[in-house]
PyMOL CGO cylinders between C-alpha atoms (Angstrom):
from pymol import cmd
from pymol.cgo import CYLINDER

trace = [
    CYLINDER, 63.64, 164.09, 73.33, 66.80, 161.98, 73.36, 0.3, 1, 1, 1, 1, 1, 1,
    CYLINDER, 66.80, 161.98, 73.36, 67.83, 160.82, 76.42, 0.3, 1, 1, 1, 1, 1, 1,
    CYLINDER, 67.83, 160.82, 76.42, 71.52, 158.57, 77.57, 0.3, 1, 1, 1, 1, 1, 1,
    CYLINDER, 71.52, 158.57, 77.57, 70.69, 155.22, 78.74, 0.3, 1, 1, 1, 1, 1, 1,
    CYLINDER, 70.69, 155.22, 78.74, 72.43, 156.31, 82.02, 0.3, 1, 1, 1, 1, 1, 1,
    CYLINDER, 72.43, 156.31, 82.02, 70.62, 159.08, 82.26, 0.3, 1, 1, 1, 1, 1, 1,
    CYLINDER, 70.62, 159.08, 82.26, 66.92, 156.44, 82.14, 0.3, 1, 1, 1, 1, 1, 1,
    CYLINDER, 66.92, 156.44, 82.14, 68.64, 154.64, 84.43, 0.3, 1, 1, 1, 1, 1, 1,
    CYLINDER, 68.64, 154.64, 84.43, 69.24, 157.50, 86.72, 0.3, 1, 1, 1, 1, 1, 1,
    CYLINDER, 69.24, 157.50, 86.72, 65.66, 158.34, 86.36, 0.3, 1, 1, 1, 1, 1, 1,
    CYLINDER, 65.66, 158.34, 86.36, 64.29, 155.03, 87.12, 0.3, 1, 1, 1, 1, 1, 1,
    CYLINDER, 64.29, 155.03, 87.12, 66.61, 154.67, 89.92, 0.3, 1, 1, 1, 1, 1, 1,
    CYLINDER, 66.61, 154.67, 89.92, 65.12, 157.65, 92.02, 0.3, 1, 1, 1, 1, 1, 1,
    CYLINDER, 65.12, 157.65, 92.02, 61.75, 156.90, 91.03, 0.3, 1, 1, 1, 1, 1, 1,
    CYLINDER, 61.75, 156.90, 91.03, 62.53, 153.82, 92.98, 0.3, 1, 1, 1, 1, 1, 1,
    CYLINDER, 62.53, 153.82, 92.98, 63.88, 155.49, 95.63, 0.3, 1, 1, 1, 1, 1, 1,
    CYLINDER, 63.88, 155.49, 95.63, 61.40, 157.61, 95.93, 0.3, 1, 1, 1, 1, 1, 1,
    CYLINDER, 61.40, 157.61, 95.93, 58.27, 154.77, 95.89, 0.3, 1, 1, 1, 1, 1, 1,
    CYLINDER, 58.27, 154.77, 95.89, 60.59, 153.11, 98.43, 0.3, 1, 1, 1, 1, 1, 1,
    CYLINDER, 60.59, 153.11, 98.43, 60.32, 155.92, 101.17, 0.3, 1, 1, 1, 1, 1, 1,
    CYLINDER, 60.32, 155.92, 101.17, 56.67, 156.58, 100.14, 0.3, 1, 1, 1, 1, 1, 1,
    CYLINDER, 56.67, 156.58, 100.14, 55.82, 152.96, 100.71, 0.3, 1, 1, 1, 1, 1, 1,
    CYLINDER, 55.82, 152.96, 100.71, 58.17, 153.14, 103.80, 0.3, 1, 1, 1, 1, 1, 1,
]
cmd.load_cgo(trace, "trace")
């Protein structure tokens, strides 16, 4: 499994997003 930084980022990023509008 190798994955870009950006692509972690990207990841990490929605995951955010995505506990934001949960918790929202």
């Amino acid at each position: 499994m190798s994955m870009t930084i950006k692509q972690v980022i990207v990841v990490r990023t929605d995951l955010d997003m995505g506990k934001g509008k949960i918790a929202a």
